[in-house]
C-alpha positions as CSV (number, residue, x, y, z in Angstrom):
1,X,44.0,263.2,16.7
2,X,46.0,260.9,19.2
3,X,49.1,261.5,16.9
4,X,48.9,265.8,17.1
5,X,48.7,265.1,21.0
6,X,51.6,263.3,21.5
7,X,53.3,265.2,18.9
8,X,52.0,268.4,21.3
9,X,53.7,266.3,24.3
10,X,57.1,266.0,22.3
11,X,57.2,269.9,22.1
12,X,56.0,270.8,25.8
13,X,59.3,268.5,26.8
14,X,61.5,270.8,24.7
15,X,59.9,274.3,26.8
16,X,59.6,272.2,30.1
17,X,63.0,273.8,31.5
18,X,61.7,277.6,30.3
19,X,58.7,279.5,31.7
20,X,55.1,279.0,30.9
21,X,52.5,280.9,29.3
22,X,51.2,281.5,32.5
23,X,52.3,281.7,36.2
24,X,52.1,278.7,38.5
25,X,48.5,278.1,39.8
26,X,49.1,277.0,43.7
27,X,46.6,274.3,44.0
28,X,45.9,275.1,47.8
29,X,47.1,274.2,51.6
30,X,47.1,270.8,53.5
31,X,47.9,267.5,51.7
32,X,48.6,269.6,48.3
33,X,50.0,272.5,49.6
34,X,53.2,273.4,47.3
35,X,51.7,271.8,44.4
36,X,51.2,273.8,41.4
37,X,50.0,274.3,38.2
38,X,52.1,276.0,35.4
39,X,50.0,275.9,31.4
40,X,52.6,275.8,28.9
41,X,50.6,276.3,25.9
42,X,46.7,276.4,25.2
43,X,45.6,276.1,21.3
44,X,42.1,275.6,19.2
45,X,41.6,272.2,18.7
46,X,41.0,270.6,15.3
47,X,37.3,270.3,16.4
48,X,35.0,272.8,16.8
49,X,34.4,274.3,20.6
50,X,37.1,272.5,22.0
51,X,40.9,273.4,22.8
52,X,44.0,271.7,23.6
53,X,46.1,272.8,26.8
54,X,49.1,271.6,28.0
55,X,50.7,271.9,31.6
56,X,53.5,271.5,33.7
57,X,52.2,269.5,37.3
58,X,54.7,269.4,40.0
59,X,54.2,267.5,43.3
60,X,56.4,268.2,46.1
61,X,57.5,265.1,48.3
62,X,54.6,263.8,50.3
63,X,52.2,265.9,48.9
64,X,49.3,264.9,46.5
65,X,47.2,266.9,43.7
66,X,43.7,266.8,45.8
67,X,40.7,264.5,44.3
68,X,39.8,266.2,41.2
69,X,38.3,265.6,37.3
70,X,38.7,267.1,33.9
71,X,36.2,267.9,31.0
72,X,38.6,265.8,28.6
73,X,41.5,263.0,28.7
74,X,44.7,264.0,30.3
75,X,47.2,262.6,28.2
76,X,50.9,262.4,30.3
77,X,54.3,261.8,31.0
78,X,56.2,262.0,34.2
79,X,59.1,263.6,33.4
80,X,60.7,263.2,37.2
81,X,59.3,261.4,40.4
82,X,57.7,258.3,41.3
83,X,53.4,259.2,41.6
84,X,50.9,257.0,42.8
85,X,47.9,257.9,40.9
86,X,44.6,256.9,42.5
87,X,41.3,256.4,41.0
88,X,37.7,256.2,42.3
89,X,36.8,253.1,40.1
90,X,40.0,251.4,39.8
91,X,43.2,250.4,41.4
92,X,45.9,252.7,41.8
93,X,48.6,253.0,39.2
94,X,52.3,253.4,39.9
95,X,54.0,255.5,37.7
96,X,58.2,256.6,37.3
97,X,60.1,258.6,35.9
98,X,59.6,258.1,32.2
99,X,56.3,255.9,32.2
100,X,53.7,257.7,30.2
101,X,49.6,257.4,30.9
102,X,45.7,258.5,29.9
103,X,43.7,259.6,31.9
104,X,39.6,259.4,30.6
105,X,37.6,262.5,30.3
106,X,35.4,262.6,33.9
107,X,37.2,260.2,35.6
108,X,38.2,261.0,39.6
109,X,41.9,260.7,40.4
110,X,44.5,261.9,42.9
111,X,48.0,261.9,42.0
112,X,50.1,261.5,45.1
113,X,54.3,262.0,45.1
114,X,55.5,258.7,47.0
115,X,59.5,259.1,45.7
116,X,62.4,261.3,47.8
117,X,62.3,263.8,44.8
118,X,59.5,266.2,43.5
119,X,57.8,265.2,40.7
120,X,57.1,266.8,37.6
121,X,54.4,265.7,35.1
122,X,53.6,267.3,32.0
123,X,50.2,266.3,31.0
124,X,47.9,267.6,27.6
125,X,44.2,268.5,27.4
126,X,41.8,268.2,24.8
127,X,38.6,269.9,26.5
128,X,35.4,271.8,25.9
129,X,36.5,275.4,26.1
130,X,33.2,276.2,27.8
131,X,34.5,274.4,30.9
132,X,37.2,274.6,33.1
133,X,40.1,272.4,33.2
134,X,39.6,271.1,36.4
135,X,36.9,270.3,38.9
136,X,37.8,269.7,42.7
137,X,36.1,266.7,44.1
């Protein structure tokens, strides 16, 4: 399964430059206002009741995504930016330009921009299609 969602990454890189599936979600005012949102691709997952969704995160200078959660891992790449990703139960991780990561299913982070260009993050799903993607905390 971990090979068909990297595999899933590789292609969201090749659309990144073109337009989603659906328009940018603004993910609000404050510390993340200018943030936003953009799903690239949502698709049945090989197991039953759950889905696969890919999206296209991008964090303005200074700004931060807001403390939230999702229902599955996040699986990601930072495509541009340097992003400080902070966790509830663990120490922050420092991410560039390049560097790829996993995010657990549940687990409480914050991904703030701490570079001079905005980021851009394209991060995949695998999540119960009965609940949303994200959960503000």
């Amino acid at each position: 399964m971990i090979t068909r969602i990297l595999a899933l990454g590789a292609i969201g890189l090749a659309v990144l430059g073109g337009c989603g599936t659906a328009p940018a979600t603004t993910i609000g005012p404050g510390p993340t206002d200018g943030v936003t949102r953009v799903e690239l691709q949502r698709s049945p997952a090989p197991a039953q009741g759950f889905e696969i969704v890919q999206t296209r995160v991008e964090i303005p200078e200074g700004k931060e995504s807001g403390r939230h959660s999702h229902p599955g891992p996040e699986v990601g790449y930072i495509v541009q930016g340097d992003v400080v990703i902070e966790f509830a139960d663990r120490e922050p991780l420092r991410l560039r330009t390049g560097d790829p990561f996993l995010i657990p299913a549940g687990v409480v982070h914050n991904a703030r921009n701490v570079g001079t260009v905005r980021t851009q993050m394209l991060s995949t799903y695998v999540i119960d299609q009965a609940k949303p993607l994200v959960t503000r905390h």
